[in-house]
C-alpha positions in Angstrom: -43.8 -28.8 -2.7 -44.6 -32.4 -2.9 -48.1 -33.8 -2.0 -48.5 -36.2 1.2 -51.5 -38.9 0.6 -53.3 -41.0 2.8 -52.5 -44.5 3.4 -53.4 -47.1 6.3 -55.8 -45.5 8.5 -54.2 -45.8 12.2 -56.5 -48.0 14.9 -57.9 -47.0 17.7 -57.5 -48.7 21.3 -59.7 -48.1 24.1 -59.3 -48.2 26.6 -56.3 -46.0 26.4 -52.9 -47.9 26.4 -49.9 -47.7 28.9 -47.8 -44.8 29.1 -45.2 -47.3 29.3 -45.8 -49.0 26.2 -46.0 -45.9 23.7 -42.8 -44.6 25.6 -41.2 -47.9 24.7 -42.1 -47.7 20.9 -41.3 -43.9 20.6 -38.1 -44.3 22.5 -37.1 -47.2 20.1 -36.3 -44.3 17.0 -34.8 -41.8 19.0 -37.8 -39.5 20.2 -36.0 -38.1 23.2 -38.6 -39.0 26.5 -39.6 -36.0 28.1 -41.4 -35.7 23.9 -42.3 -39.6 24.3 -44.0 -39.5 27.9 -45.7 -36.1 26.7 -47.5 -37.8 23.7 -48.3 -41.0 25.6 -50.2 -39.4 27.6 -52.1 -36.9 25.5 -51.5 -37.2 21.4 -51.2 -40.8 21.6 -52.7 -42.3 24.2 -55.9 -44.0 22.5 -53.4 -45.3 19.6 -52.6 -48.7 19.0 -48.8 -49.7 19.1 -48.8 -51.2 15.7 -50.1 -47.9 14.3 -47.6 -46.1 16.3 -44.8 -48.0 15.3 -46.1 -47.6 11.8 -45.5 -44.3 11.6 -41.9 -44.3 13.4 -41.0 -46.9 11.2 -40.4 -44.5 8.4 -37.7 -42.5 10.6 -34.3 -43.0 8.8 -31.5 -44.4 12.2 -29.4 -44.4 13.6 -29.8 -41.0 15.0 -26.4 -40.9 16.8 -26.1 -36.8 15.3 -29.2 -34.4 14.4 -29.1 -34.2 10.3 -28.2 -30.7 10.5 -25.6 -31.1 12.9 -22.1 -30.6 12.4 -19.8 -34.1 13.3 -16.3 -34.9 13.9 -15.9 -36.9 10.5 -16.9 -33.4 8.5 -13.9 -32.3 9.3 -12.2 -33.3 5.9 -15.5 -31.9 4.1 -15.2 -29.1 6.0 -11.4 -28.4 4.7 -12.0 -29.2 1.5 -15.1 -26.8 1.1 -13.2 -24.0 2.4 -10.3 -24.6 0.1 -11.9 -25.1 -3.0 -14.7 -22.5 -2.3 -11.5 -20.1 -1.4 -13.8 -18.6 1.3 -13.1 -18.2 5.0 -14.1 -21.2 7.2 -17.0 -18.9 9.2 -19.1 -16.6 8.2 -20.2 -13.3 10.3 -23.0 -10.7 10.2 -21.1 -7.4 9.1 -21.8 -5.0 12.4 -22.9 -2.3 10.3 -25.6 -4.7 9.2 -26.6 -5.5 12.3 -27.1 -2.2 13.7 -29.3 -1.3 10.5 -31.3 -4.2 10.7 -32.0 -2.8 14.5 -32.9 0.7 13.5 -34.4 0.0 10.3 -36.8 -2.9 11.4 -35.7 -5.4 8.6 -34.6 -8.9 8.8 -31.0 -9.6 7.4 -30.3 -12.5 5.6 -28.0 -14.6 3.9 -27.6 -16.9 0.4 -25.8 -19.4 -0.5 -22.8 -17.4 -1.6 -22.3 -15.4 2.1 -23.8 -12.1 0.6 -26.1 -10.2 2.8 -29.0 -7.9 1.9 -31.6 -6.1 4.7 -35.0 -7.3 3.6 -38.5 -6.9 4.3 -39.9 -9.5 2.1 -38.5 -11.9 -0.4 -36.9 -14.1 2.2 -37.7 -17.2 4.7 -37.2 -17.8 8.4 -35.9 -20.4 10.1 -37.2 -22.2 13.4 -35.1 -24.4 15.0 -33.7 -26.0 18.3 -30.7 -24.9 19.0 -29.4 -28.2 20.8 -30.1 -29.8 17.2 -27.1 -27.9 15.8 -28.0 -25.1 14.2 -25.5 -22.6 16.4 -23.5 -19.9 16.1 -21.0 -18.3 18.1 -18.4 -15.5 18.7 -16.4 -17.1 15.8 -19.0 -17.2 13.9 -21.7 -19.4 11.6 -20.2 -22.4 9.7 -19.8 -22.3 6.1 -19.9 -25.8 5.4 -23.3 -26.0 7.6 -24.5 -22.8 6.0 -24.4 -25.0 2.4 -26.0 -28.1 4.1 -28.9 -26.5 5.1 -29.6 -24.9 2.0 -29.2 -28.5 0.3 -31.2 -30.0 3.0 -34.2 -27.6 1.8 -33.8 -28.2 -2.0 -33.9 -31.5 -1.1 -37.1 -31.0 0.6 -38.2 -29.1 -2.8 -38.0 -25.3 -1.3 -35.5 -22.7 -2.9 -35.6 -19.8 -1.3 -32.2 -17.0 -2.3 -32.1 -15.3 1.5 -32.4 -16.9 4.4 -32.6 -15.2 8.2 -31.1 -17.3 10.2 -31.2 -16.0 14.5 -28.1 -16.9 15.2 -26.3 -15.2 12.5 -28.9 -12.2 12.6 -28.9 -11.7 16.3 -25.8 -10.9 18.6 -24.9 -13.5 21.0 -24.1 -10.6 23.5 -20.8 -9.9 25.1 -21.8 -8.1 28.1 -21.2 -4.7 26.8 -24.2 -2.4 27.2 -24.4 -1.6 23.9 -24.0 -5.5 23.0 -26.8 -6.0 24.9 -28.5 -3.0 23.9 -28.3 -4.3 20.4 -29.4 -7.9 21.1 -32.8 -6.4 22.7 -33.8 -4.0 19.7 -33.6 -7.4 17.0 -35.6 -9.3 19.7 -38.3 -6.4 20.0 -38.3 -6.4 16.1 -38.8 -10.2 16.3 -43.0 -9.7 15.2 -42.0 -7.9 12.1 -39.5 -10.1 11.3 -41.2 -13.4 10.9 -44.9 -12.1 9.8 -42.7 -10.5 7.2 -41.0 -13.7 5.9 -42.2 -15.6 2.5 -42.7 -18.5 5.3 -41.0 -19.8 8.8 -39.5 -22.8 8.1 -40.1 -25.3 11.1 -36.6 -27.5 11.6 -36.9 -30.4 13.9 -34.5 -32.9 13.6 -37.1 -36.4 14.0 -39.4 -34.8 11.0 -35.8 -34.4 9.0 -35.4 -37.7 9.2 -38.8 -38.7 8.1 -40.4 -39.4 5.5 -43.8 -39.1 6.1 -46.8 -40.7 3.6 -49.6 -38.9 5.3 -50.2 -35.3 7.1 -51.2 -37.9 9.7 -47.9 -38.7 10.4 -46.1 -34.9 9.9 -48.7 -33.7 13.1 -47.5 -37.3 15.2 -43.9 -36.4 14.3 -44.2 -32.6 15.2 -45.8 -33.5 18.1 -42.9 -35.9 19.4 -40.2 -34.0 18.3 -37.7 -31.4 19.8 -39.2 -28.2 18.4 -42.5 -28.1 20.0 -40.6 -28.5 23.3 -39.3 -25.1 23.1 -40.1 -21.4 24.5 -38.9 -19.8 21.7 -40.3 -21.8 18.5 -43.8 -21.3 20.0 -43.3 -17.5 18.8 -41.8 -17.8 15.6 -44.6 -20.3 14.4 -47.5 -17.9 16.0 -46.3 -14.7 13.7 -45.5 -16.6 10.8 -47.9 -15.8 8.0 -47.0 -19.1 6.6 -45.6 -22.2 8.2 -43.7 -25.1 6.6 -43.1 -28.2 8.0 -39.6 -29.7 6.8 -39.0 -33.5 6.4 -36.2 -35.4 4.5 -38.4 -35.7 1.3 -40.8 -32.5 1.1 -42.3 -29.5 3.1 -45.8 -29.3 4.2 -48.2 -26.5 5.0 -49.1 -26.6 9.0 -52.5 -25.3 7.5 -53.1 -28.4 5.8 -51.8 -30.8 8.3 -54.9 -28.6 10.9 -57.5 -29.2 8.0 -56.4 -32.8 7.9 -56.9 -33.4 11.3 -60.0 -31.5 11.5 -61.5 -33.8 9.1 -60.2 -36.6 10.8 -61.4 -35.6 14.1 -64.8 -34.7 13.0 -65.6 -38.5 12.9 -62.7 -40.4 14.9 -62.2 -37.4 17.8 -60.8 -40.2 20.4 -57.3 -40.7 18.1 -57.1 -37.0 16.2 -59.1 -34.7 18.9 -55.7 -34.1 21.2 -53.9 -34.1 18.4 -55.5 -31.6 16.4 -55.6 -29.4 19.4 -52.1 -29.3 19.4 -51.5 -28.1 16.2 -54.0 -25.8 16.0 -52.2 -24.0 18.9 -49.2 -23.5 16.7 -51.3 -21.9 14.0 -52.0 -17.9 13.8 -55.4 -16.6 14.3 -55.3 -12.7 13.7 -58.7 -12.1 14.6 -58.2 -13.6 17.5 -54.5 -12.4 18.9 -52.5 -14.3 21.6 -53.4 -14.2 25.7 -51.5 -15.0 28.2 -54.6 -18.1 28.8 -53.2 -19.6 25.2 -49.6 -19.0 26.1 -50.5 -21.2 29.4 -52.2 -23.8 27.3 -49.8 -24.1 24.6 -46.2 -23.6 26.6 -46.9 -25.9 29.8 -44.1 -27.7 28.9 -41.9 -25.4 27.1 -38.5 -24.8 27.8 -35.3 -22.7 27.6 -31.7 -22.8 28.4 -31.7 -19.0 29.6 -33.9 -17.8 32.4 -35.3 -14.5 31.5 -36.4 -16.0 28.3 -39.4 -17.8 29.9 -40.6 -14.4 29.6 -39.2 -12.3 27.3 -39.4 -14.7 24.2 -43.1 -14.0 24.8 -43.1 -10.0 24.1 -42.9 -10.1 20.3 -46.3 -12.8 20.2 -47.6 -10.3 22.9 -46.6 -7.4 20.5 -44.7 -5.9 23.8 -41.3 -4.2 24.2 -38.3 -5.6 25.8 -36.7 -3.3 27.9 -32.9 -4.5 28.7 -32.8 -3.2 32.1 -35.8 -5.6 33.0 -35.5 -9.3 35.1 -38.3 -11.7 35.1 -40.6 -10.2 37.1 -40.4 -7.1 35.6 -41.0 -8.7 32.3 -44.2 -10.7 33.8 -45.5 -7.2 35.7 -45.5 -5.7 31.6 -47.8 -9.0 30.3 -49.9 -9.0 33.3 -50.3 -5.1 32.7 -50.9 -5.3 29.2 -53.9 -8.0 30.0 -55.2 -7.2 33.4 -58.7 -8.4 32.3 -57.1 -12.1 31.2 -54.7 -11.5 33.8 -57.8 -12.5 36.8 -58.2 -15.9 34.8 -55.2 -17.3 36.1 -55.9 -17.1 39.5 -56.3 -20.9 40.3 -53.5 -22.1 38.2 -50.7 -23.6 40.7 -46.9 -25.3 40.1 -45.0 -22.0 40.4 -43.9 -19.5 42.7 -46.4 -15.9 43.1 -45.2 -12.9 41.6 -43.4 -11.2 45.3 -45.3 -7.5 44.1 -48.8 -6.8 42.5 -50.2 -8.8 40.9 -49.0 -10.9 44.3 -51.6 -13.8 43.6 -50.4 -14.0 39.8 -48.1 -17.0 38.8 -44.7 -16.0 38.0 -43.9 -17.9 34.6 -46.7 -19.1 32.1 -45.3 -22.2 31.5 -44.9 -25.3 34.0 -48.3 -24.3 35.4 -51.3 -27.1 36.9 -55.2 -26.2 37.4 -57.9 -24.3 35.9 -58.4 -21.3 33.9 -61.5 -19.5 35.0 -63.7 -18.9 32.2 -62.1 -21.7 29.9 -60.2 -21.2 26.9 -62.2 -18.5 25.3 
């Protein structure tokens, strides 16, 4: 793992600048703007646009694909991979596998070759965004991608044999009970799965086409990026025992980047205060545990592509139980259960509908939500 060193010191600007402006300058290398308005008006807002820019300008364009995304022109690579590696163009979780990695609580993984082994340690996790190209489907995992991501990590100085990877591990789901059955059993083993893991590998496709002098500019990048954007990633960092941070050149410890911009904070709090608050959300504190409070703070404007996951990708962090008869409000009725006494904090909090059976005056989601927690944070 390669070490990230401090150069020019970013300025301050007070009073704050326009949203506008920081949009402009993030939108110019690709940050997408929900992630650009976000940061302009929190992260960023008290930077100045030449320090800003600064730190963009060592984003690698044109970002026309995500770097782990597969393209139309790797369809000759593709060929040729598969024909001279005499393997079959996908690659699929054997069933059996599957269904042991259910009932036996392990994750299973994957190397370089296509082998599989059921492990409990000796292996990393990936977190990712699936929109960045990472997918899978009923045909099965690409090959050819399979290699580019293990390349993609040597190239950011981590070899690791076995990988678990979600959407080879986990069943995209038929419909079939038992499908679905199945799906639900890896999800409830989620918790073991990634505080078991060497390290959760955090994939976002703005840092991966970085390269970043200071841990300054990994915590800007994270926090304009994709990956912190999404319900599900929020999870997979909170259990991971260790978190990496992956950019074109090298990984990074998120516990260093937090002790960075603790320092940092400690005498310049108007540019790294918001900042480091934002990263230290990501980080996992067991003597503390997760509430539903942080999971308010930390997911306002998280999001998801299927419904029920606004709360069920919460039950592993939660260390709750999925139960695949369940719809949203079920789900919520289980959190709210399992912490009444933080449950009464959320009372003022606005910007969704009220759960339509007890607790009636509790929101329905924890994300998306305006207000005040009573009792702070704590």
């Amino acid at each position: 793992m390669s070490a990230v060193t401090e150069s020019s010191a970013p300025v301050a600007s007070s009073p704050p600048q326009p949203r506008s402006a920081i949009c402009e300058v993030l939108l110019r290398y690709g940050v997408d703007f929900p992630s650009a308005n976000a940061a302009a008006a929190n992260e960023l807002q008290y930077w100045s646009l030449p320090s800003i820019d600064s730190i963009f300008r060592q984003v690698e364009l044109p970002a026309e694909y995500p770097p782990l995304a597969l393209r139309p022109s790797d369809d000759r690579d593709i060929s040729l991979f598969t024909l001279f590696s005499f393997q079959p163009r996908n690659l699929r979780a054997p069933t059996h596998l599957v269904r042991r990695s259910a009932t036996e609580r392990n994750a299973l993984c994957v190397n370089a070759a296509g082998q599989w082994s059921l492990r409990s340690s000796g292996y990393i996790a990936l977190s990712h965004v699936w929109k960045e190209g990472i997918r899978g489907g009923p045909e099965g995992f690409n090959r050819f991608q399979l290699s580019r991501i293990i390349e993609t990590l040597k190239k950011a100085g981590l070899e690791m044999e076995w990988l678990w990877i979600d959407v080879l591990a986990i069943p995209s789901g038929s419909g079939s009970a038992d499908d679905d059955e199945l799906k639900v059993t890896i999800i409830n083993n989620l918790a073991d799965i990634y505080k078991q893991a060497d390290a959760v590998l955090i994939l976002d496709a703005l840092l991966l086409r970085m390269s970043p002098r200071t841990l300054t500019d990994v915590a800007v990048g994270l926090v304009c990026g994709n990956w912190i954007t999404r319900i599900w990633t929020y999870q997979e960092v909170k259990l991971a025992s260790r978190a990496l941070i992956v950019t074109s050149s090298r990984t990074v410890e998120l516990a260093a980047v937090v002790s960075e911009l603790e320092l940092l904070a400690s005498s310049q709090p108007l540019l790294f205060e918001q900042l480091l608050k934002s990263i230290c959300r990501l980080m996992r504190y067991d003597a503390l545990g997760v509430s539903i409070k942080d999971i308010a703070m930390s997911c306002g404007e998280r999001e998801t592509g299927n419904e029920i996951d606004y709360v069920r990708a919460f039950f592993p962090v939660l260390g709750l139980k999925w139960n695949v008869r369940w719809g949203p409000e079920d789900g919520m009725k289980a959190i709210y259960s399992s912490r009444w006494m933080q449950a009464g904090s959320m009372v003022l909090l606005h910007g969704r509908k009220r759960m339509t059976s007890a607790p009636a005056w509790a929101p329905f989601r924890l994300t998306g939500l305006e207000g005040n927690i009573i009792g702070g944070m704590a």
